[in-house]
VODREN-365395 format. One record per residue (C-alpha): z, x, y; residue number from 1. Coordinates in steps of 0.001 Angstrom, whole numbers, always signed. Layout:
VODREN-365395
Z / X / Y / NUM
...
***
This chain:
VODREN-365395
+95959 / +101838 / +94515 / 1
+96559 / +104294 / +97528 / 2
+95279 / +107342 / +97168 / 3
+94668 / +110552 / +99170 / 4
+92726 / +113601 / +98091 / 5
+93212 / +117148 / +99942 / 6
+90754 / +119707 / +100181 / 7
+91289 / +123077 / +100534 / 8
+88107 / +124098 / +103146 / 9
+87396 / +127740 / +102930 / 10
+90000 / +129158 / +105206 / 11
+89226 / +132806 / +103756 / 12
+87877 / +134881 / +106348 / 13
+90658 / +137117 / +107314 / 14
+91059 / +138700 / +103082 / 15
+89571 / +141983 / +102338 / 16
+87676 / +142174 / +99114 / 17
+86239 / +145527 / +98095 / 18
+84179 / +143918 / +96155 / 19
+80855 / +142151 / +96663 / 20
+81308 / +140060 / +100224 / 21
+78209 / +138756 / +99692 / 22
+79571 / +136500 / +96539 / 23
+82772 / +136337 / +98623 / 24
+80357 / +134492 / +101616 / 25
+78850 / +132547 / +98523 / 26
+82089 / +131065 / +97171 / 27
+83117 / +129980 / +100501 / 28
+79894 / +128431 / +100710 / 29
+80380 / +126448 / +97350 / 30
+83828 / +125512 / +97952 / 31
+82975 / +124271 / +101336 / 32
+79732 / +121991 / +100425 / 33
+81986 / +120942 / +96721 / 34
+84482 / +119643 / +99630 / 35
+82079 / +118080 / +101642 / 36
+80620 / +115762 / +98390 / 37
+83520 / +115191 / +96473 / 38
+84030 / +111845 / +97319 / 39
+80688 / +110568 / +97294 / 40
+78906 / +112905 / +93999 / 41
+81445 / +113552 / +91794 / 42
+79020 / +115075 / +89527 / 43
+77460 / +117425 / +91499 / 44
+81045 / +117932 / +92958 / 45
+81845 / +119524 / +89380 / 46
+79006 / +121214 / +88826 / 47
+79511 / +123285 / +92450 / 48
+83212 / +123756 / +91495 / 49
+82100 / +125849 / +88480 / 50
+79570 / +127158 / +89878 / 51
+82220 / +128240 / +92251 / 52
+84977 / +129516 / +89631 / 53
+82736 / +131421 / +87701 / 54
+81367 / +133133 / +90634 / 55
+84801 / +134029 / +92094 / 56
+85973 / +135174 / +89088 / 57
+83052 / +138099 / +88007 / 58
+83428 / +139180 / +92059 / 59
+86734 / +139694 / +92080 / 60
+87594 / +137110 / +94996 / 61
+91462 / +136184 / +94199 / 62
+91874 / +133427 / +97061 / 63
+88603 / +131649 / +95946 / 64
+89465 / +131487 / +92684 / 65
+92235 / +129714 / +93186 / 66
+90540 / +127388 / +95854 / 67
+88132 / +126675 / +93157 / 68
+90564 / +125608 / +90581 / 69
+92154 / +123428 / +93010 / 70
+88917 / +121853 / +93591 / 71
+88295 / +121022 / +90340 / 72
+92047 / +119702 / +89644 / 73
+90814 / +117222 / +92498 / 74
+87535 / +116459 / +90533 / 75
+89771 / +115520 / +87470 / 76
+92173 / +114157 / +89646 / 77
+89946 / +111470 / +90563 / 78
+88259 / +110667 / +87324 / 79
+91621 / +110259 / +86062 / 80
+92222 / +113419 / +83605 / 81
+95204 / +113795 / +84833 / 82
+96504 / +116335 / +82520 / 83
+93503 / +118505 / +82823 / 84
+93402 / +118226 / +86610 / 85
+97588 / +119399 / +86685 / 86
+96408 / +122419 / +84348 / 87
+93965 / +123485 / +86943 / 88
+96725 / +122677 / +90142 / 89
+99137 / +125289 / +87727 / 90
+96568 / +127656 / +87361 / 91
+96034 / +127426 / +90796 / 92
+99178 / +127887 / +92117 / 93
+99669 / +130825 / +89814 / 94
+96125 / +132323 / +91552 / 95
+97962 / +131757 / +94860 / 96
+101369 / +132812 / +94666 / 97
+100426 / +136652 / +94409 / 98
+98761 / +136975 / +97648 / 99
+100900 / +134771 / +99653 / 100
+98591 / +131963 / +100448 / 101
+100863 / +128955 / +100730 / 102
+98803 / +126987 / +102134 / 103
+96976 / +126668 / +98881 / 104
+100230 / +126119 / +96859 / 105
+101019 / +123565 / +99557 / 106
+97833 / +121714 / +98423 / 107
+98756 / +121912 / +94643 / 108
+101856 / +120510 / +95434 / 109
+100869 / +117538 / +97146 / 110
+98244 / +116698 / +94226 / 111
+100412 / +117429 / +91760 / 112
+102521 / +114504 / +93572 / 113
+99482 / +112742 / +93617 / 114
+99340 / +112945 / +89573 / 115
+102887 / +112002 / +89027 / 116
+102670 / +109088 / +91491 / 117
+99349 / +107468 / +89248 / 118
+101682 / +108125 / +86526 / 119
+104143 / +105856 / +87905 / 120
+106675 / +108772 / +87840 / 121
+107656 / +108230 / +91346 / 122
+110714 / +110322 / +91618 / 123
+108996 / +113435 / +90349 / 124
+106172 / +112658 / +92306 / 125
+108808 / +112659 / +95337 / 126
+109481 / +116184 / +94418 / 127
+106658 / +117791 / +94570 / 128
+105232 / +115958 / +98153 / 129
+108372 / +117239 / +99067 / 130
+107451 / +120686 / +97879 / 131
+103900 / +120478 / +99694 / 132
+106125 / +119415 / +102940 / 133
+108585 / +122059 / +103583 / 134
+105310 / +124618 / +103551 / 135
+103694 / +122479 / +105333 / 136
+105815 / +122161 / +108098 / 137
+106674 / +126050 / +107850 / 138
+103494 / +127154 / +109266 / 139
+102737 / +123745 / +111221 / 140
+100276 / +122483 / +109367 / 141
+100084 / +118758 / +111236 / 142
+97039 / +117259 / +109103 / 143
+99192 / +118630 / +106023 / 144
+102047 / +116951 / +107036 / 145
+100652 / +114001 / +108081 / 146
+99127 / +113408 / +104263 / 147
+101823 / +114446 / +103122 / 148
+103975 / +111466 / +105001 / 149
+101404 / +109135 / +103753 / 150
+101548 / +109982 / +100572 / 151
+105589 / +109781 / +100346 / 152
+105035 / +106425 / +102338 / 153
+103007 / +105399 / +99595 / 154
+105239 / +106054 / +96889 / 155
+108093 / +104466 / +98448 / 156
+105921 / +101578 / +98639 / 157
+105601 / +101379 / +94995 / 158
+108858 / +101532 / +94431 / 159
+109873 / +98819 / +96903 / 160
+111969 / +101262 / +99590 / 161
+110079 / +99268 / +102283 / 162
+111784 / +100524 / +105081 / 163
+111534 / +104166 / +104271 / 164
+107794 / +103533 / +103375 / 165
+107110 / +102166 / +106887 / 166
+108995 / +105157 / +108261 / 167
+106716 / +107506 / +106500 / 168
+103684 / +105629 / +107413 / 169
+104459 / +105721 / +111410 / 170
+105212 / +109647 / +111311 / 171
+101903 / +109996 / +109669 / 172
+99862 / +107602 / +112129 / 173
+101450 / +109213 / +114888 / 174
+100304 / +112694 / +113972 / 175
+96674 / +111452 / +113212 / 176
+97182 / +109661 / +116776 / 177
+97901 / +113016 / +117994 / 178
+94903 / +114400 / +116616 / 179
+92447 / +112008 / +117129 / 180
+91695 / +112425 / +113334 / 181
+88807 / +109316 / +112662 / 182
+88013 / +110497 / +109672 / 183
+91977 / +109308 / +107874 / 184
+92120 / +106321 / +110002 / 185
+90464 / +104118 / +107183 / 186
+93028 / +105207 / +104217 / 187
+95219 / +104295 / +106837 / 188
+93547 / +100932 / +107527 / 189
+93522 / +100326 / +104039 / 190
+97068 / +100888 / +103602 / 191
+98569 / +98380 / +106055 / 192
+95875 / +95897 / +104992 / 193
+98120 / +96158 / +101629 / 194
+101154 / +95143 / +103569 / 195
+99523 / +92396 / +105557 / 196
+98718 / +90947 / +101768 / 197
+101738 / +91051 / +101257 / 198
+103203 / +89601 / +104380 / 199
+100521 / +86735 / +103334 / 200
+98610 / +87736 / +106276 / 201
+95572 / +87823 / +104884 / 202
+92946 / +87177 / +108021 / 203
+94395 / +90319 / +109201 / 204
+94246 / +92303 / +105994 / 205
+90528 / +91457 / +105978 / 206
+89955 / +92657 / +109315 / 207
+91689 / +95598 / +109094 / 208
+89571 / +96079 / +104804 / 209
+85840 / +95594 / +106701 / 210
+86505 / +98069 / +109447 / 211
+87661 / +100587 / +106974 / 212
+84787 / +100018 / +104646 / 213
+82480 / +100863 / +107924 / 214
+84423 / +104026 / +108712 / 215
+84349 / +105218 / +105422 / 216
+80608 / +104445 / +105075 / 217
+80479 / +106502 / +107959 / 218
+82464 / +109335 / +106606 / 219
+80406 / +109388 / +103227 / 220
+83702 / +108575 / +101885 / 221
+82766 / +106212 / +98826 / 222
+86403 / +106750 / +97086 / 223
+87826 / +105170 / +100305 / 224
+84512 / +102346 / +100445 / 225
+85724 / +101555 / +96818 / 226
+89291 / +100951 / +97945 / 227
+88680 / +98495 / +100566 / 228
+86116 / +96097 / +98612 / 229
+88679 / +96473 / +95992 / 230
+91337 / +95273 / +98429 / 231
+88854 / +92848 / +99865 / 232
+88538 / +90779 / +96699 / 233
+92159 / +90697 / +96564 / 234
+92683 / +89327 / +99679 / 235
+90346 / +86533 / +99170 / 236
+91603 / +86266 / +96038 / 237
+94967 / +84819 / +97211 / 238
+92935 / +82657 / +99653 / 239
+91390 / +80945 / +96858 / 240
+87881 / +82257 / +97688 / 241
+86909 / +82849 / +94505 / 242
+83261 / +83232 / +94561 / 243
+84013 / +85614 / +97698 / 244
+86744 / +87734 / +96052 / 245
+84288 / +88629 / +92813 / 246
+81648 / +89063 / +94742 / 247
+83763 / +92321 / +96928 / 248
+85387 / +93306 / +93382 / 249
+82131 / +93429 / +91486 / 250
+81070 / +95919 / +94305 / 251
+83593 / +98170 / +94327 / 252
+83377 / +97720 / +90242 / 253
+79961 / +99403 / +90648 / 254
+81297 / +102409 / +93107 / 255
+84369 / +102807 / +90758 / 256
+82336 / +103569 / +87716 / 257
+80038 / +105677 / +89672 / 258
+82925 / +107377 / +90908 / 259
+84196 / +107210 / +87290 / 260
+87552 / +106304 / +88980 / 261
+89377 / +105458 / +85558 / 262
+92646 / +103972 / +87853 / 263
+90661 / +102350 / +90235 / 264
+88253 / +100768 / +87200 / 265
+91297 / +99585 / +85638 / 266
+92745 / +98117 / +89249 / 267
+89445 / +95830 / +89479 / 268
+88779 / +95017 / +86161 / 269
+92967 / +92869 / +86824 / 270
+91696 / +91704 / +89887 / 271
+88382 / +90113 / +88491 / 272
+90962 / +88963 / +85365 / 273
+93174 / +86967 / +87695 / 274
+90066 / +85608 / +89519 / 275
+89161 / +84113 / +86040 / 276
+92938 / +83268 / +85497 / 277
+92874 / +81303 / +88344 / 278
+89625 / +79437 / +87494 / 279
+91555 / +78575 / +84447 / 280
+88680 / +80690 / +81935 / 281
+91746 / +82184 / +79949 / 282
+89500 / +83606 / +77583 / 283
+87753 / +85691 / +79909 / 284
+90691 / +86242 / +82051 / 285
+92609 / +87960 / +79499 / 286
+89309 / +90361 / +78403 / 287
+89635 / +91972 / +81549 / 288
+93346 / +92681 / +81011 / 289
+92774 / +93788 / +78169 / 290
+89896 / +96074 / +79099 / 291
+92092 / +97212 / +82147 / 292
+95321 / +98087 / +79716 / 293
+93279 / +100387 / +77806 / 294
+92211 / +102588 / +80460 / 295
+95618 / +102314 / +82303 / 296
+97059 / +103675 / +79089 / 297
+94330 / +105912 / +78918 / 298
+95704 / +107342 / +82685 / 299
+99377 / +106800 / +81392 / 300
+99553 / +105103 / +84694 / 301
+102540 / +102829 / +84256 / 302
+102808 / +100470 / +87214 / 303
+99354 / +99201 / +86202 / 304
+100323 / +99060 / +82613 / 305
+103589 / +96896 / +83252 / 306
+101608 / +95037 / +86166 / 307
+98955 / +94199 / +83580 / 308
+101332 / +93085 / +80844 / 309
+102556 / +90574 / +83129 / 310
+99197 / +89388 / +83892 / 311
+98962 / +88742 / +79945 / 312
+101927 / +87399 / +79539 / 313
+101393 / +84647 / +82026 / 314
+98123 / +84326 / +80434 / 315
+99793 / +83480 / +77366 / 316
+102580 / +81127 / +78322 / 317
+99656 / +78853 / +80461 / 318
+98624 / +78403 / +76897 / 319
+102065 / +77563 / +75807 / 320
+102907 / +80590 / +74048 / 321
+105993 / +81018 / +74849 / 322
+107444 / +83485 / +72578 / 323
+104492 / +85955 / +72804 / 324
+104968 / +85614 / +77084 / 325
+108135 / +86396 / +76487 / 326
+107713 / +89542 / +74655 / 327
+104808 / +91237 / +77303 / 328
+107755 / +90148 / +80258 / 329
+109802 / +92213 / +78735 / 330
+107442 / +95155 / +77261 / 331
+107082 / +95135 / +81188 / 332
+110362 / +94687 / +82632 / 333
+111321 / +97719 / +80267 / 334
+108437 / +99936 / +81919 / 335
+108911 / +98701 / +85469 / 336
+112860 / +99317 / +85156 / 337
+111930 / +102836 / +84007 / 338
+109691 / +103993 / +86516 / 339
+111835 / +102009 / +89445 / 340
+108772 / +99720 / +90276 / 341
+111117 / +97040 / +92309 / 342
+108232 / +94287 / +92922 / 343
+107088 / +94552 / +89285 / 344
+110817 / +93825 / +88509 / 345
+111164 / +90837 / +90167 / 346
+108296 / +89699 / +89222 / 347
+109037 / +89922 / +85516 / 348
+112497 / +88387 / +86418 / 349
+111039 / +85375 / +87950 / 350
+108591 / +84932 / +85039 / 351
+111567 / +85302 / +82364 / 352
+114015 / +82782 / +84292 / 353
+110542 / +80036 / +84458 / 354
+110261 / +80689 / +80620 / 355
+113700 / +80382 / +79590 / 356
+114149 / +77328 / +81815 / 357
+110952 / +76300 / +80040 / 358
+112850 / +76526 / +76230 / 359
+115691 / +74454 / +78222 / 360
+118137 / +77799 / +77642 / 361
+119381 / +77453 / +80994 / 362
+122311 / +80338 / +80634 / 363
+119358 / +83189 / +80404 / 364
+117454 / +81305 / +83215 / 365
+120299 / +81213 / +85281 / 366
+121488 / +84947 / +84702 / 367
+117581 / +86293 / +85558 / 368
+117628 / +83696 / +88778 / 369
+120781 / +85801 / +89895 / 370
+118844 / +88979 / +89474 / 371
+116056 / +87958 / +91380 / 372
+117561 / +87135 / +94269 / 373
+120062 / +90096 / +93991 / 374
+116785 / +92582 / +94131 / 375
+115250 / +90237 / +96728 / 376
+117853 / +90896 / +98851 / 377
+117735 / +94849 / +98256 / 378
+114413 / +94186 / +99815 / 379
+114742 / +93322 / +103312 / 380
+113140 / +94919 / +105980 / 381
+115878 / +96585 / +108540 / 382
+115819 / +97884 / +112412 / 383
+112961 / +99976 / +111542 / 384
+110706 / +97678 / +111458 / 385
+111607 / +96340 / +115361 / 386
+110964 / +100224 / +116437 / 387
+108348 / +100532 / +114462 / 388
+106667 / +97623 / +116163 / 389
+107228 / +98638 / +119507 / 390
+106199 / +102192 / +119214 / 391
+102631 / +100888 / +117621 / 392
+102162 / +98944 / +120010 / 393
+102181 / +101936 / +123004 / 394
+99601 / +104362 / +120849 / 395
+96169 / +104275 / +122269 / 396
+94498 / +105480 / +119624 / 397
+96053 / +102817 / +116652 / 398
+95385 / +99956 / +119490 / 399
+91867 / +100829 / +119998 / 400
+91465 / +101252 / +115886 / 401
+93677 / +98644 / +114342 / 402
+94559 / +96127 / +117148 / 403
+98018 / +95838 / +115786 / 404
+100540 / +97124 / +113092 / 405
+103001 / +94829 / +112533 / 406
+104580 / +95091 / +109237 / 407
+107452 / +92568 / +107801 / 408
+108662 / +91330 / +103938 / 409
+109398 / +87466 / +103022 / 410
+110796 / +87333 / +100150 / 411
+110977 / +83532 / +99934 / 412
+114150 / +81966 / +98247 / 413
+111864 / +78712 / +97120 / 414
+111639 / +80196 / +93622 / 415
+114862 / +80505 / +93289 / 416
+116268 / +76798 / +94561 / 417
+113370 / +75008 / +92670 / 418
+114586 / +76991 / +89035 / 419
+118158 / +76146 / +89518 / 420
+117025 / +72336 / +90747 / 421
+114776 / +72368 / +87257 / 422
+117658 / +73724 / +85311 / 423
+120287 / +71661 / +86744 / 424
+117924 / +68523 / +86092 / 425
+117821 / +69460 / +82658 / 426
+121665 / +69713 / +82405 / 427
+121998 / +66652 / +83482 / 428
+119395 / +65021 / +81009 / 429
+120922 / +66756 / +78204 / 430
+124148 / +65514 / +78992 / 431
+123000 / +62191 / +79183 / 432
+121030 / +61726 / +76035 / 433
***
């Protein structure tokens, strides 16, 4: 999963309290060292965020209050209480709104977005990055609106808008570019490794994984660390590396729970399943599905849930179960249709044309072959890309840290033309006998 957290530092000189500045200085303080730790002691992260609330609270300090709630919306954030963490964001922005600080109700915005996007509600999570934008850009905010781009990039990812997601992505790594901002470059190294994996490119998605790993090591940013051995086992997952790819997952499976990143838990636990799945140890396979459904539901994050229920489904028909595969295809063609999820989609359409040409009912094979490739070719990759290209390749700052950026989508039509040879085969043999 891709996922930025913002931090409101303590921007709070300029306010006037006539009340006690010296809790004033010490709320600034907290906020500022709960910022500083949040990715890498969550614990301690919470316990300064209270410390921080409370504090801000008795001393009548308005615009640290509400930088404290925010904080701790991020705390939950991360640990997956999503519902708590939005209460605090609310709370927040209702702290905020009095005194004019929109800079802090930009920052609600965007991790409100961030809430609705692990949801899998992609359109409302749209809304509010769009929210956090518009301020943004109001009072020219550039690292704002460079997360901000990211994080709509990100979302458009998910739900398969490929070109606009690319779009997003170069407006943000030009303003970083622009900035000489280090510290983002390895979210942003992580998130074109995930496009490299899926351009099958997976040499360079390692690359770009390792050197994001170091920067984030550097940064103290474990969240980030966790993301890129995560990412790591996937790639050498789908080079058959198997021995490799649990070796990166089982890492980040120990920074995850010390983290206790609830999404990101749930994202290795399916990797380390489909490491087993490929072994062919169905047994174990499917535990860590299963183990990684719960918490997804836990999250209500529904990519991973319909993601996951594919997982088990193919689990199930490799044991010839075809009727129960059958059923978790479409428990998660309903979810991914819902939520827009356009690679989920075809995915489950694919799986549901293999299974029906399977049974030898070649009319419901045949109709979800013709909705495959009608997505498939939704999914093309335009101009963009060609500009795109070009325009990565002149930035000093993305040459010296990622070498390249070249981003493109196969969507391979193989699939397709061996399920309507297998089906026309099978015509033909029925006809004959």
């Amino acid at each position: 999963m891709i996922f930025i957290i913002l931090v409101i530092s303590a921007e709070v000189r300029g306010q006037v309290v006539a009340f006690d500045t010296k809790a004033q200085e010490r709320v600034d303080s907290l906020n500022n060292r709960g910022a500083e730790i949040l990715l890498s002691d969550i614990q301690e992260a919470r316990k300064i965020g209270m410390k921080s609330l409370a504090l801000s609270i008795s001393s009548g300090y308005i615009k640290g209050k509400g930088i404290a709630l925010n904080f701790l919306g991020n705390v939950n954030l991360i640990e997956g209480q999503y519902d708590t963490a939005a209460t605090y964001y609310k709370r927040a922005i209702q702290t905020f709104e009095p005194i004019g600080f929109d800079a802090g109700i930009a920052y609600c915005y965007n991790n409100l977005g961030l809430i609705y996007e692990n949801k899998g509600d992609y359109n409302r999570s749209l809304e509010y990055f769009i929210k956090s934008l518009q301020l943004e850009q109001a009072k020219n905010n550039k690292e704002g609106i460079a997360s901000c781009y990211n994080n709509m990039a990100n979302v458009n990812y998910y739900m398969g808008q490929y070109d606009k997601s690319l779009e997003y992505y170069y407006k943000s790594i030009d303003i970083y570019d622009s900035l000489e901002n280090e510290a983002e470059i390895s979210t942003l190294m992580i998130n074109i490794a995930v496009i490299y994996e899926l351009q099958e490119q997976y040499e360079k998605a390692i690359e770009l994984n390792k050197r994001a790993i170091l920067l984030s090591r550097k940064y103290e940013n474990h969240y980030d660390e966790a993301i890129g051995l995560n990412n790591l086992g996937s790639n050498y997952y789908h080079m058959n590396q198997f021995y490799t790819a649990s070796r990166y997952l089982n890492q980040a499976l120990i920074l995850r729970d010390q983290l206790k990143d609830k999404v990101g838990i749930s994202s290795t636990l399916k990797h380390l399943g489909k490491v087993y799945q490929k072994k062919r140890q169905f047994d174990r396979a499917i535990d860590y599905f299963f183990k990684a459904l719960k918490l997804s539901e836990e999250v209500e994050d529904k990519r991973s849930i319909a993601e996951i229920l594919t997982l088990i489904g193919e689990n199930v028909m490799s044991k010839g179960n075809t009727n129960e595969a059958l059923d978790y295809f479409n428990q998660s063609l309903e979810i991914s249709s819902t939520i827009g999820a356009r690679k989920e989609i075809m995915r489950n359409y694919e799986l549901l044309s293999m299974v029906y040409a399977k049974r030898n009912q070649h009319d419901s094979a045949s109709n979800y072959i013709t909705l495959y490739a009608a997505l498939s070719d939704s999914l093309t990759i335009g101009e963009e890309l060609a500009s795109l290209d070009n325009k990565l390749t002149h930035s000093d700052q993305v040459n010296d840290k990622m070498k390249i950026y070249r981003i493109a989508l196969w969507i391979s039509s193989l699939i397709i033309l061996t399920l309507i040879l297998m089906i026309l085969f099978r015509k033909k043999q029925t006809s004959k006998t």
